[in-house]
Backbone as a chain_set.jsonl record, in Angstrom:
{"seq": "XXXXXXXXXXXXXXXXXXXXXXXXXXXXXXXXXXXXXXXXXXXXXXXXXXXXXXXXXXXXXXXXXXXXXXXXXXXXXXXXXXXXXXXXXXXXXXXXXXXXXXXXXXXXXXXXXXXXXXXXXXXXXXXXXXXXXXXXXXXXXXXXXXXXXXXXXXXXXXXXXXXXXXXXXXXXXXXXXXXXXXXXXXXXXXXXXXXXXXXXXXXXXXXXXXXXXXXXXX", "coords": {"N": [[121.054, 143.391, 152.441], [122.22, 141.561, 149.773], [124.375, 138.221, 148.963], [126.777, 138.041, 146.452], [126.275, 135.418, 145.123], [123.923, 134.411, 146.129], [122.119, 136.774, 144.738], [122.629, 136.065, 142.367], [121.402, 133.766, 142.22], [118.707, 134.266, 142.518], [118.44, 136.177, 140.216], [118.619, 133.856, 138.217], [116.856, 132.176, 138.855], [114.718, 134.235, 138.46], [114.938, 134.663, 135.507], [114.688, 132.245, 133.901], [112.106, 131.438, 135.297], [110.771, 132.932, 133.116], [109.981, 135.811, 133.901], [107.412, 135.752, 135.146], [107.146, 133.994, 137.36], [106.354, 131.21, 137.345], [106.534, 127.908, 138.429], [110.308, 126.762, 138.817], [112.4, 124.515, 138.389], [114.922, 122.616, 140.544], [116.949, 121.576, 138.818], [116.996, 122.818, 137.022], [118.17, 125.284, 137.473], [120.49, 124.662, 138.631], [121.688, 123.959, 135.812], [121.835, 126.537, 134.986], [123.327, 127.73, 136.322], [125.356, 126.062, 136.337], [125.979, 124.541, 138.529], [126.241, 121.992, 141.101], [123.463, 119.879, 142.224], [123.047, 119.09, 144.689], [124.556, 121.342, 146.223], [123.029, 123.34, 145.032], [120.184, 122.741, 146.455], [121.329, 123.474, 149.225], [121.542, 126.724, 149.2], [119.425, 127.101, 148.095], [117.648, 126.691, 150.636], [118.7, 128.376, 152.007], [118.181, 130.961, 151.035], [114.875, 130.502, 151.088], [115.003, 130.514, 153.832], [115.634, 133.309, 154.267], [113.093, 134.635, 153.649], [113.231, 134.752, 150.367], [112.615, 133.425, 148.781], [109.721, 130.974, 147.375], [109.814, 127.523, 148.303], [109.378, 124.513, 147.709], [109.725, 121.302, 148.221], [110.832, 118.432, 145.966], [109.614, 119.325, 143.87], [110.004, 122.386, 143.034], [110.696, 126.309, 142.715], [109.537, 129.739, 143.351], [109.614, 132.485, 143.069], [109.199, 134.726, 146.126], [107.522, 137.671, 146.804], [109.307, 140.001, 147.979], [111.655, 138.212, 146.715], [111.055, 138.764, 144.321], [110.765, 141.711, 143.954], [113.89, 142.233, 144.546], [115.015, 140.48, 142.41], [114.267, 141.77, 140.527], [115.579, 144.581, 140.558], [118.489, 143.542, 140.868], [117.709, 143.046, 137.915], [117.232, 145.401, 136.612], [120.009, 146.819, 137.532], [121.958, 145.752, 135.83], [120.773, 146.014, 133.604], [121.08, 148.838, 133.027], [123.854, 149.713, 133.413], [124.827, 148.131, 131.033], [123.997, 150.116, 129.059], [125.243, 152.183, 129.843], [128.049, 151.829, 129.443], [127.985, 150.963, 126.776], [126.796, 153.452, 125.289], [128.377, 155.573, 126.978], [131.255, 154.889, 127.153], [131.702, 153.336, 124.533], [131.82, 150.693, 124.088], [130.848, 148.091, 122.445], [127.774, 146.234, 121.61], [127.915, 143.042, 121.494], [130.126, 143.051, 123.703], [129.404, 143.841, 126.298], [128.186, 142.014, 128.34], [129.519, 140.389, 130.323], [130.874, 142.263, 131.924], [128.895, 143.69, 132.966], [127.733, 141.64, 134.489], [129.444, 141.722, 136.75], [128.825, 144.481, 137.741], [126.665, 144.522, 138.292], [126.431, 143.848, 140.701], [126.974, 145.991, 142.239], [126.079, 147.351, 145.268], [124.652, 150.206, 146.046], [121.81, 152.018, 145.799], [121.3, 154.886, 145.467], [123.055, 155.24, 143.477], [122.772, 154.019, 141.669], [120.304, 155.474, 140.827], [120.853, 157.303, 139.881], [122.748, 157.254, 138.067], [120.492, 156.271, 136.119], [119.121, 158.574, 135.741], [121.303, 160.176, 134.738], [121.464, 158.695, 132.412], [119.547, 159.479, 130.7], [116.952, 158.253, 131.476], [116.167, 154.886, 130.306], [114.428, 153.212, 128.439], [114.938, 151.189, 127.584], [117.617, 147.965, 127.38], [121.146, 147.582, 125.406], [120.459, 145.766, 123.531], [117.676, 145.655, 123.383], [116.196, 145.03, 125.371], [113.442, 145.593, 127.764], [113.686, 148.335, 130.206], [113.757, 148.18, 134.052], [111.991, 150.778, 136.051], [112.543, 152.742, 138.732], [110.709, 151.722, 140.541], [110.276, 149.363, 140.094], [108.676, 148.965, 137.634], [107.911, 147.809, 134.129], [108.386, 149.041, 131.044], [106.468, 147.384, 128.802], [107.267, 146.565, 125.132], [105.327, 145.585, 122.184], [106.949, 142.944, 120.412], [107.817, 141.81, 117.901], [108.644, 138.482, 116.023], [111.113, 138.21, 113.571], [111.062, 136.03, 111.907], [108.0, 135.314, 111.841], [107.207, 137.081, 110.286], [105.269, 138.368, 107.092], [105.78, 138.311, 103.438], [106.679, 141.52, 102.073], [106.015, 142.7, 104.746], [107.227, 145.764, 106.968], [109.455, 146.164, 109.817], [110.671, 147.622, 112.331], [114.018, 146.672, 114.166], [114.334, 145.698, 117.281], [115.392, 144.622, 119.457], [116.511, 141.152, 120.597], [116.553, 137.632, 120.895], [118.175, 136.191, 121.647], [121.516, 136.545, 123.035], [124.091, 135.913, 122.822], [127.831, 136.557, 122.328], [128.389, 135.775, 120.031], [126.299, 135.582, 117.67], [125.183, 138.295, 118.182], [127.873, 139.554, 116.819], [127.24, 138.584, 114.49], [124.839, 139.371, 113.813], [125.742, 141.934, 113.604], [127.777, 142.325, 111.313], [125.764, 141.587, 109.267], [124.268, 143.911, 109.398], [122.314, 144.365, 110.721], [121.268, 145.643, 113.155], [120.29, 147.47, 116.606], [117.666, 149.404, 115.616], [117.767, 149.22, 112.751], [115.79, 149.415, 110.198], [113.788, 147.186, 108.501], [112.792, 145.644, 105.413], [110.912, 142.552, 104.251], [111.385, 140.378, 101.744], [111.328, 138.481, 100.578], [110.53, 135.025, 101.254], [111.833, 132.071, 101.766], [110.549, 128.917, 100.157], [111.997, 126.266, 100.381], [113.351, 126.335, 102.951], [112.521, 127.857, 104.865], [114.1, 129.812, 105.056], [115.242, 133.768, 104.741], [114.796, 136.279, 102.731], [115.459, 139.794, 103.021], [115.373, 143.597, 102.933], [117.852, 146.016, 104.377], [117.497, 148.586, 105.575], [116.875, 150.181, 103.29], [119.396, 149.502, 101.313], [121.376, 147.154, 100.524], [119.58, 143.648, 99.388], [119.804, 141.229, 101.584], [120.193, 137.471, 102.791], [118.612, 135.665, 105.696], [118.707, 132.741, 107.739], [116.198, 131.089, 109.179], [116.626, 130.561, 111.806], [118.213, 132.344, 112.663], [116.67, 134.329, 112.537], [114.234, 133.986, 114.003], [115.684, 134.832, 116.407], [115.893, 137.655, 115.92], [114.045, 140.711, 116.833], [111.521, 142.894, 116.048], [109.449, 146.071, 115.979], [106.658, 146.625, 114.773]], "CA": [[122.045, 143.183, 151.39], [122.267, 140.054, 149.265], [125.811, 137.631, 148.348], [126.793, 137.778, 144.94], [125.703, 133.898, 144.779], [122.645, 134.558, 146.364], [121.455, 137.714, 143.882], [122.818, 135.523, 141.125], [120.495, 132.647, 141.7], [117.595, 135.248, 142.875], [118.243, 136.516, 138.896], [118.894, 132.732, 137.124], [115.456, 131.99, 139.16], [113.702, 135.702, 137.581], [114.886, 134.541, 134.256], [113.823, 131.159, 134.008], [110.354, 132.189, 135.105], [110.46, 133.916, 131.952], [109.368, 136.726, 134.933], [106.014, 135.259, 135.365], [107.211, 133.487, 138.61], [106.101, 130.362, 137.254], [107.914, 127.229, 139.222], [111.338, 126.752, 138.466], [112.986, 123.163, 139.022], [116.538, 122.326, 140.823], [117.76, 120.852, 137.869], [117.136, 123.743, 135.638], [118.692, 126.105, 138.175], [121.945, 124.041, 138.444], [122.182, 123.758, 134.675], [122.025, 127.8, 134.421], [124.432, 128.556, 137.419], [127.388, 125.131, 136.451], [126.544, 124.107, 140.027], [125.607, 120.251, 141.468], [122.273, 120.024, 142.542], [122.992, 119.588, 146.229], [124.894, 122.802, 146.069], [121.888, 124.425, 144.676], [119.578, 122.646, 147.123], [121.808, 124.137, 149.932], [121.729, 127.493, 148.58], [117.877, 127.219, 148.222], [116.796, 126.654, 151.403], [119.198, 129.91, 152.361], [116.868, 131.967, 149.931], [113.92, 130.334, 151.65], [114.877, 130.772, 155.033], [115.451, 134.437, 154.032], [112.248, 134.356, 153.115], [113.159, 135.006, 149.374], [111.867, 132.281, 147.597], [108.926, 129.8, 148.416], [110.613, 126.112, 148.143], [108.469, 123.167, 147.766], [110.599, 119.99, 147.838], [110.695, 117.633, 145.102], [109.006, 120.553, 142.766], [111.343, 123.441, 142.802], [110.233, 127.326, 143.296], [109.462, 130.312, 142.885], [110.182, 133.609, 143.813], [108.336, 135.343, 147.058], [107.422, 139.255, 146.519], [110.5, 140.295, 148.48], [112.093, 137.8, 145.977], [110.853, 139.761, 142.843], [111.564, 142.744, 144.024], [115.39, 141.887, 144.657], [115.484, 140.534, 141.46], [113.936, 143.115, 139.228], [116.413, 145.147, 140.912], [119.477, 143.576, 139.703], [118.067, 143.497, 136.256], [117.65, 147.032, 136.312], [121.253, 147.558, 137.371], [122.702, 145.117, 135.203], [120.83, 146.717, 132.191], [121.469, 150.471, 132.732], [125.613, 149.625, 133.697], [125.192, 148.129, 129.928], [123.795, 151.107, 128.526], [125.947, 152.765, 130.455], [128.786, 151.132, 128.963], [127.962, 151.026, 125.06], [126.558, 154.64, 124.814], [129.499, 156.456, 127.253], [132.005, 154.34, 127.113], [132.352, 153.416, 123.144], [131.622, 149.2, 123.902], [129.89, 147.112, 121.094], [126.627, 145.243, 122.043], [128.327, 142.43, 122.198], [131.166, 142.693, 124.589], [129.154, 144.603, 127.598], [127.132, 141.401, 129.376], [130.2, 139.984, 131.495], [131.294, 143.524, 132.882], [127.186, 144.184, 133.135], [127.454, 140.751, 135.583], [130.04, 142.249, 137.581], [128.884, 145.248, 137.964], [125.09, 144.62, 138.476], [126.346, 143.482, 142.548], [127.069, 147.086, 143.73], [124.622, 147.95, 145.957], [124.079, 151.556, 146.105], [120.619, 152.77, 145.44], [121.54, 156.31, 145.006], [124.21, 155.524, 142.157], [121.856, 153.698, 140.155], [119.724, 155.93, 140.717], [121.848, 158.906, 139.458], [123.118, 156.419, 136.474], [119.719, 156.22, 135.684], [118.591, 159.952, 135.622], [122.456, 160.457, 133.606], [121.607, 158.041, 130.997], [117.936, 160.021, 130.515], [115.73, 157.013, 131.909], [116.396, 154.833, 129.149], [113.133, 151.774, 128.258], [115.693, 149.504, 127.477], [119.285, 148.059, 127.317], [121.287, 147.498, 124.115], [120.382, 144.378, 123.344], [116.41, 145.632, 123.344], [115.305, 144.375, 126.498], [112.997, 146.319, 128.959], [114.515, 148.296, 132.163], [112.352, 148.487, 134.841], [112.698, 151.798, 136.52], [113.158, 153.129, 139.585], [109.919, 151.046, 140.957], [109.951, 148.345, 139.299], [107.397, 148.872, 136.587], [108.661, 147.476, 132.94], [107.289, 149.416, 129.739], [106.727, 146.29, 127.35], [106.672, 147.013, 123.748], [104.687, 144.537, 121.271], [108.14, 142.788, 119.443], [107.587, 140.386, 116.673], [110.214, 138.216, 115.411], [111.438, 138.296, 112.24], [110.351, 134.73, 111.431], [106.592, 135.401, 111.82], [106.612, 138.165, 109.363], [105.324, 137.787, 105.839], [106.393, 138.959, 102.801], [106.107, 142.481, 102.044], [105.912, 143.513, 105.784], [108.211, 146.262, 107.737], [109.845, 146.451, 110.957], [112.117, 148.094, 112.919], [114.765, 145.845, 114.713], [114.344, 146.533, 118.53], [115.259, 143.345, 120.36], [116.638, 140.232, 120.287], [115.862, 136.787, 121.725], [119.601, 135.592, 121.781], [122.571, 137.228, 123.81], [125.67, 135.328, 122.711], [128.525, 137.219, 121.521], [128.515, 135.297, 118.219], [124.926, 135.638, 117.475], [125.771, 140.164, 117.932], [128.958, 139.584, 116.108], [126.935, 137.715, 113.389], [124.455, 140.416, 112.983], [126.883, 143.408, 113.119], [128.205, 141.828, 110.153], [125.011, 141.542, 108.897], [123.724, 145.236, 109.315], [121.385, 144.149, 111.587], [121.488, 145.872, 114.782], [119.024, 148.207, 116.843], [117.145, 150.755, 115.196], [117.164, 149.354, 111.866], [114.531, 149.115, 109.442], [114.023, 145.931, 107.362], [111.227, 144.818, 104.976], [110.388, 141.21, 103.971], [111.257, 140.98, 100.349], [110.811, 137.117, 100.261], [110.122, 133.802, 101.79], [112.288, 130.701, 100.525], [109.672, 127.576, 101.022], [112.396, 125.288, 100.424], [114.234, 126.076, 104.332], [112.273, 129.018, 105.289], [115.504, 131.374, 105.366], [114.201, 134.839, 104.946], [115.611, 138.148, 101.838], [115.201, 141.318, 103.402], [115.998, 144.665, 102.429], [117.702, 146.85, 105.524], [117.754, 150.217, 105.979], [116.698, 150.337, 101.703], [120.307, 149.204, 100.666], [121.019, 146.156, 99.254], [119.105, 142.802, 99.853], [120.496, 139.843, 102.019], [119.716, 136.455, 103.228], [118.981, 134.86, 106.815], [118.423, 132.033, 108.137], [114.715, 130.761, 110.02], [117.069, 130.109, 113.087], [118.311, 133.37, 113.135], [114.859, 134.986, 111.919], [113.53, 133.871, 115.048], [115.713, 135.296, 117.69], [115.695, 138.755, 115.857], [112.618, 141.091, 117.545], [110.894, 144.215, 115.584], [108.335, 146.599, 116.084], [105.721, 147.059, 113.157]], "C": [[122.249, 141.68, 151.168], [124.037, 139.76, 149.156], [125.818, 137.743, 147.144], [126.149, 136.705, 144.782], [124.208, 134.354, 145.034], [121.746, 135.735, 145.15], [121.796, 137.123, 142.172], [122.063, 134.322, 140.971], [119.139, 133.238, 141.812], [117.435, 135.848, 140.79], [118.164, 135.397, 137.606], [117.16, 132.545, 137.116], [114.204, 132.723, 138.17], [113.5, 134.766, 136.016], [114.583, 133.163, 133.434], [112.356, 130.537, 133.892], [109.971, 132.281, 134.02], [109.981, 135.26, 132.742], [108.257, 136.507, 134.636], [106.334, 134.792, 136.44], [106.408, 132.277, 138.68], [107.146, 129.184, 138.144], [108.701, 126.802, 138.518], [111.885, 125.364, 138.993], [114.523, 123.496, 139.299], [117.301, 122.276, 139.834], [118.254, 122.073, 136.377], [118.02, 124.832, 136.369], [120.084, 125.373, 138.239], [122.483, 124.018, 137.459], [122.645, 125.345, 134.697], [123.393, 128.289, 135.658], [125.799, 127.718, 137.231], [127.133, 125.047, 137.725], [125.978, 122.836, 140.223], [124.889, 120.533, 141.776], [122.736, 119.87, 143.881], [123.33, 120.727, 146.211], [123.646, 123.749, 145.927], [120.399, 124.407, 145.666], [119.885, 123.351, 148.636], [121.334, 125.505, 149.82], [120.09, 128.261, 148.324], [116.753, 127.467, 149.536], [117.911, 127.758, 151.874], [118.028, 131.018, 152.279], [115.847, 132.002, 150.822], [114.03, 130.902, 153.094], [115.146, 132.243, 155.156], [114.332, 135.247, 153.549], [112.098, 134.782, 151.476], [112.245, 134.589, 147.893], [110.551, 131.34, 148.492], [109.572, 128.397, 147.807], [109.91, 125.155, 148.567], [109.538, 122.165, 147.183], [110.011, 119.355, 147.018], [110.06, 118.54, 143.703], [109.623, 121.464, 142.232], [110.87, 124.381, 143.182], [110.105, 128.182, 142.83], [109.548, 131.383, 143.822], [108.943, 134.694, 144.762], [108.275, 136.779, 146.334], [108.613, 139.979, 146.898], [111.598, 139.697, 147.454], [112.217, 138.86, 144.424], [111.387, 140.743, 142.512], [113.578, 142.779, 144.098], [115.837, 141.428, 143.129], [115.504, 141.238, 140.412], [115.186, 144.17, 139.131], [117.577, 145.285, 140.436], [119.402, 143.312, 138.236], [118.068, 144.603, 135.933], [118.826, 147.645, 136.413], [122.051, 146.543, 136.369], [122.319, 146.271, 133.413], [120.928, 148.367, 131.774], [122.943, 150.115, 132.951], [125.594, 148.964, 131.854], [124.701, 149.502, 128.806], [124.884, 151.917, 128.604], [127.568, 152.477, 129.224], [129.375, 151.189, 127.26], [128.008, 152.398, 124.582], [127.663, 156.0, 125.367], [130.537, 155.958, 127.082], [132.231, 153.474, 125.856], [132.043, 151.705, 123.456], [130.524, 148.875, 123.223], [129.095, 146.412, 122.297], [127.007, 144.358, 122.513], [129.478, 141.719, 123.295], [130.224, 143.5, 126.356], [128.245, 143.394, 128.92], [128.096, 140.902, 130.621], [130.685, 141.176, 132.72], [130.009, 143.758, 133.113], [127.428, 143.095, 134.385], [128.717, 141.116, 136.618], [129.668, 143.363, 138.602], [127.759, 145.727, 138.449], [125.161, 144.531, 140.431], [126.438, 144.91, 143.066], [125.736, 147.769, 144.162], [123.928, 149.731, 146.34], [122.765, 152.55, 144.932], [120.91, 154.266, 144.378], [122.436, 156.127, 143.925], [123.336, 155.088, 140.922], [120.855, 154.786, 139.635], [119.846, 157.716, 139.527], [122.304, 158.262, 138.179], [121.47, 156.763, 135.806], [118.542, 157.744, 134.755], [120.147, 160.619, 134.131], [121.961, 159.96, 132.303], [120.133, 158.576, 130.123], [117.037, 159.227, 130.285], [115.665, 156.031, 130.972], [115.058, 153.212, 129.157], [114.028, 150.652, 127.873], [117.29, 149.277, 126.968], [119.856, 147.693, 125.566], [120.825, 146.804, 123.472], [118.516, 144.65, 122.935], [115.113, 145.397, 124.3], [114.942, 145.368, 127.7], [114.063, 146.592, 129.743], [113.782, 148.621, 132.897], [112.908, 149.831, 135.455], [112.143, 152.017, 137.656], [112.166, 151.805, 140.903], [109.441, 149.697, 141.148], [109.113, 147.665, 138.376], [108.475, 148.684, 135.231], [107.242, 148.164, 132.145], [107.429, 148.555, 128.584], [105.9, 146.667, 125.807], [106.21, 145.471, 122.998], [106.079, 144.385, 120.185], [107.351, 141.525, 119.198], [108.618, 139.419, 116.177], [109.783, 137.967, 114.291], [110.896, 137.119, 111.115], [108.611, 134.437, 111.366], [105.838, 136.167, 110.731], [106.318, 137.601, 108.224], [105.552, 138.669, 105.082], [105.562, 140.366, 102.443], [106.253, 143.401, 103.638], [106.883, 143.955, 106.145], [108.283, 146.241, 108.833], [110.617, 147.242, 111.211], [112.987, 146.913, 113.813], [114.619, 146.838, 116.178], [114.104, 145.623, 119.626], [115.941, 142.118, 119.868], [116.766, 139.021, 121.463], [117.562, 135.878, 122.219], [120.598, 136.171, 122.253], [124.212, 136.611, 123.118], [126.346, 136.188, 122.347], [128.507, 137.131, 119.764], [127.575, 135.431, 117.643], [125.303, 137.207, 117.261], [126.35, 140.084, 117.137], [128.417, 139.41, 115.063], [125.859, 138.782, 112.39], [124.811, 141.623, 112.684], [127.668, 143.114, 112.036], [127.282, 142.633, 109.13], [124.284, 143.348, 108.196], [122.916, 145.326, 110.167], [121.031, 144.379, 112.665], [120.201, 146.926, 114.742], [118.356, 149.364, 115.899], [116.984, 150.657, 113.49], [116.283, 148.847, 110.983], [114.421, 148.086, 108.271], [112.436, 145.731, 106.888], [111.442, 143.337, 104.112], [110.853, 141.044, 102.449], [110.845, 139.473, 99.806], [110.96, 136.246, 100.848], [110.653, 132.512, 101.197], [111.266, 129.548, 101.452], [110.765, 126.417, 101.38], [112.841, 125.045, 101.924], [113.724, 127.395, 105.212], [113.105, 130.042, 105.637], [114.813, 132.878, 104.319], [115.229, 135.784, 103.758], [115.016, 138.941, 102.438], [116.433, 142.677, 103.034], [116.524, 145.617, 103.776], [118.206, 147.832, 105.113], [117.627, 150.659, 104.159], [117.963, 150.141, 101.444], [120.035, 147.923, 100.337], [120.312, 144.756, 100.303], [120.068, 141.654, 100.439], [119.472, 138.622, 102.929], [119.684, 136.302, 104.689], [118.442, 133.952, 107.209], [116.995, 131.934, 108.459], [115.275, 131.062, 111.363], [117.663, 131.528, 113.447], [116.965, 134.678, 113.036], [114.091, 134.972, 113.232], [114.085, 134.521, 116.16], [116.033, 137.207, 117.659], [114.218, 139.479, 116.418], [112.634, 142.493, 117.008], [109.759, 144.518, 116.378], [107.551, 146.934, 115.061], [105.543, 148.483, 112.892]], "O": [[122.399, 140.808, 152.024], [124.871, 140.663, 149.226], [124.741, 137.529, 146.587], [125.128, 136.934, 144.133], [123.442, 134.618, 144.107], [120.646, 135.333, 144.768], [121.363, 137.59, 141.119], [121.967, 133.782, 139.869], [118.299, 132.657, 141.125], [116.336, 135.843, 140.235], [117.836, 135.671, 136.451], [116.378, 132.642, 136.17], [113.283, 132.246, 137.507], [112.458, 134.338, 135.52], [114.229, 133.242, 132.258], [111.738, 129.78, 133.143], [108.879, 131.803, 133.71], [109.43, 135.982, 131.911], [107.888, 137.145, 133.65], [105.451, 135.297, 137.133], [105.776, 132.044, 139.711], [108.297, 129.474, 138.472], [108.283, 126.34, 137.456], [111.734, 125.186, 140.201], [115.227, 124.279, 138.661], [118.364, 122.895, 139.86], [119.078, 122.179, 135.469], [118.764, 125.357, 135.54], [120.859, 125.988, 137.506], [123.712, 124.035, 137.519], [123.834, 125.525, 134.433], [124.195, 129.213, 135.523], [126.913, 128.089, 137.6], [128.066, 125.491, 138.393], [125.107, 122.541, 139.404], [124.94, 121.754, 141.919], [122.838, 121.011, 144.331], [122.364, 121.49, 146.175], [123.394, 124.723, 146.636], [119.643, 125.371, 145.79], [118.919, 123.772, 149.272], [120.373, 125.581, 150.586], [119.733, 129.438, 148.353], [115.664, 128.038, 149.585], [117.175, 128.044, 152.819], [117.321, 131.627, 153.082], [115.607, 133.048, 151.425], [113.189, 131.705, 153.496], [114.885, 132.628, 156.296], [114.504, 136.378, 153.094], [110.974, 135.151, 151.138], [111.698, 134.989, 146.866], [110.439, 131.106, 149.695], [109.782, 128.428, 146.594], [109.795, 124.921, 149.771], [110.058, 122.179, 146.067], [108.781, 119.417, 146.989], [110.228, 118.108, 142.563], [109.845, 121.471, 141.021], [110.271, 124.107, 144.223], [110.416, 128.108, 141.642], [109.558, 131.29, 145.049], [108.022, 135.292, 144.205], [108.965, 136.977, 145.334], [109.021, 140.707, 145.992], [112.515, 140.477, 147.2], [113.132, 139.405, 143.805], [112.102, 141.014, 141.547], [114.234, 143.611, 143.472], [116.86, 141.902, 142.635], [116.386, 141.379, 139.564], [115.705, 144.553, 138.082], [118.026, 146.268, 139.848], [120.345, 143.291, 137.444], [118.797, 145.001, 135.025], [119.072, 148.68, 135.794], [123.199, 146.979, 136.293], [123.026, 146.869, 132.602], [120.874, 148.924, 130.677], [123.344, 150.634, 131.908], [126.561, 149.441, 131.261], [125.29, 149.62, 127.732], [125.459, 152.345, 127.604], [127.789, 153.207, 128.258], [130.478, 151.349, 126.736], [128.837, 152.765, 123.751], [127.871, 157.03, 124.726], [131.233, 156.873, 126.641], [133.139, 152.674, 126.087], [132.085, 151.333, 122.283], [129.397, 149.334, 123.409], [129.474, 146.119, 123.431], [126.84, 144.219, 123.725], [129.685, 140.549, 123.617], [130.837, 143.476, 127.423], [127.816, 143.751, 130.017], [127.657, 140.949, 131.771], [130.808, 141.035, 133.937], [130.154, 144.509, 134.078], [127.323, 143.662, 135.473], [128.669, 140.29, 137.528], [129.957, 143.381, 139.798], [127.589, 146.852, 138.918], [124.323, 144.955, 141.227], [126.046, 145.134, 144.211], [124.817, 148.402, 143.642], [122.852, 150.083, 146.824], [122.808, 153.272, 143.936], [120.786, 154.535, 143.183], [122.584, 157.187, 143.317], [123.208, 155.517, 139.775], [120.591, 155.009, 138.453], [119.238, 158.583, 138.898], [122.159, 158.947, 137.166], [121.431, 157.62, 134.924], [117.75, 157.833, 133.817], [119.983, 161.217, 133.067], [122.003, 160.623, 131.266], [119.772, 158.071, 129.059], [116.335, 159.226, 129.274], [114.595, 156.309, 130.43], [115.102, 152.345, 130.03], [113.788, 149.444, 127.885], [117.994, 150.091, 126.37], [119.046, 147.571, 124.647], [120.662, 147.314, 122.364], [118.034, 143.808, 122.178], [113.888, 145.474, 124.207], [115.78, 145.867, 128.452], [115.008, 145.864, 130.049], [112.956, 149.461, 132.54], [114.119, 150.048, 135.414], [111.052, 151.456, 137.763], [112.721, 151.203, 141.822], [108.654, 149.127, 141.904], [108.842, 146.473, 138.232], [109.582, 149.221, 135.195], [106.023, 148.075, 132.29], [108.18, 148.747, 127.628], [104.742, 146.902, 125.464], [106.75, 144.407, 123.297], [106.366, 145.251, 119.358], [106.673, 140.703, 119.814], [109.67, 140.003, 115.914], [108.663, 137.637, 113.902], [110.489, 137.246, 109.96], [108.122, 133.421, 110.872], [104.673, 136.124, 110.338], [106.812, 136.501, 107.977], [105.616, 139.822, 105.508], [104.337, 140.493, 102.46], [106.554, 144.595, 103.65], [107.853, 143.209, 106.007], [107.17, 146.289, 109.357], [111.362, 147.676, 110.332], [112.177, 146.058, 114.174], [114.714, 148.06, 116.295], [113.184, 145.619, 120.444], [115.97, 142.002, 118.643], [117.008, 139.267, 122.645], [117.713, 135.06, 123.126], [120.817, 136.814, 121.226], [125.274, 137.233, 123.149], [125.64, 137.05, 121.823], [128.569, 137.897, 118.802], [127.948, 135.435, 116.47], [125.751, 137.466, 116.145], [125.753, 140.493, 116.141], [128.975, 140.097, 114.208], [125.834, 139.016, 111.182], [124.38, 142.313, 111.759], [128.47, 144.033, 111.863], [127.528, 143.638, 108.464], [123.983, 143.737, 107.068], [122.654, 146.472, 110.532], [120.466, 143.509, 113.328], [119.45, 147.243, 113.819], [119.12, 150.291, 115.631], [116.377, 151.514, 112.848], [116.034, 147.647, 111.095], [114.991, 148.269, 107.195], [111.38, 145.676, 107.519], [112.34, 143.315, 103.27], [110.453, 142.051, 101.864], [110.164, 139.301, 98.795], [112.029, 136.48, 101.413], [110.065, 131.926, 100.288], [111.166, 129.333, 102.66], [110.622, 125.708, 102.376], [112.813, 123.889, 102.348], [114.417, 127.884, 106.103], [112.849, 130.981, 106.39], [114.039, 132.795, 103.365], [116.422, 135.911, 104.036], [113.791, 138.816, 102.42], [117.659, 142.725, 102.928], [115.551, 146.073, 104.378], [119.199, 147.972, 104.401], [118.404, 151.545, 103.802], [118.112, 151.266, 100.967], [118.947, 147.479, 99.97], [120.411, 144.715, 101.529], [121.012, 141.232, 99.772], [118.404, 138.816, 103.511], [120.693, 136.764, 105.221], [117.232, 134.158, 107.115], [116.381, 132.862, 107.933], [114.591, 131.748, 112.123], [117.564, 131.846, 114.632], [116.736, 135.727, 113.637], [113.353, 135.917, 113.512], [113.28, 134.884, 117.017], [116.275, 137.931, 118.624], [113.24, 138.731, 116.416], [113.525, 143.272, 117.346], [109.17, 143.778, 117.166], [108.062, 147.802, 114.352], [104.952, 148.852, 111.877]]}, "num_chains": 1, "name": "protein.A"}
């Protein structure tokens, strides 16, 4: 059994990676956790001496197999407790990630496990993003973002590259949330901000900057 701190830098680490387990620097790990770099150097060689992480001084690290596994782990309970959350419990997309980081520490196997079988195995959390299941195998779908597309082409919305509240908030405005279907209707050259038609009602504008952290499937 991990510390909250400890399974919370074991997941800053994962996500960082991009989960490739590419190396990760001090500096970038302190920025994502608000902690001083000694702190985090402390904190590191914990990990290590747990054998979690491998820790090459002056370089930064990356996460051992024992590491991986631990972290896959709490992304799988972080992103079924938000499923969990939105689909039984009536919470919008974007209010479920701080109670998701609460709630990702309890350690019982068997509950997730039983969440997981309740929620009928689900490929991914609200937001669009893989859940690995029970093993830790992820089923990755081919997402495009919105900003790559050209005119004329359809998607479905089934992902996004941005988490903020205000960013959700911005496209629940919008219309823009999971599951629906948008096509291309035009291309402004002047700022590359994007017309699309969703779900066949009426046409609206967005940005490049938000164009990009939307994610379809063709």
């Amino acid at each position: 059994m991990h510390s909250f701190t400890e399974e919370n830098y074991l997941k800053a680490i994962y996500h960082l990676s991009d989960a490739n387990n590419t190396v990760v620097s001090t500096n970038s790990i302190a920025e994502v956790t608000n902690t001083k770099a000694a702190s985090v150097t402390d904190m590191l060689k914990k990990l290590a001496d747990k054998k979690l992480i491998n820790y090459i001084k002056y370089q930064g690290v990356t996460l051992s197999n024992t590491g991986i596994q631990a972290a896959v782990n709490i992304v799988r309970k972080h992103r079924l407790w938000e499923v969990f959350l939105v689909e039984k419990l009536g919470f919008k997309w974007d209010e479920v990630h701080d109670i998701a980081e609460e709630l990702e520490h309890i350690n019982s196997a068997s509950l997730i496990d039983r969440l997981d079988d309740f929620l009928g195995n689900p490929a991914a959390d609200p937001h669009g993003d893989p859940i690995p299941d029970r093993t830790g195998t992820f089923v990755h779908k081919k997402l495009v973002k919105v900003s790559d597309l050209k005119e004329g082409q359809t998607g479905t919305i089934s992902g996004v590259n941005e988490h903020s509240s205000l960013f959700l908030k911005h496209l629940e405005k919008l219309g823009l949330t999971l599951g629906t279907k948008i096509t291309i209707s035009d291309i402004i050259e002047f700022d590359g901000s994007i017309m699309l038609i969703a779900d066949k009602t009426k046409e609206r504008t967005i940005s490049r900057e938000v164009a990009k952290n939307i994610l379809v499937i063709l």
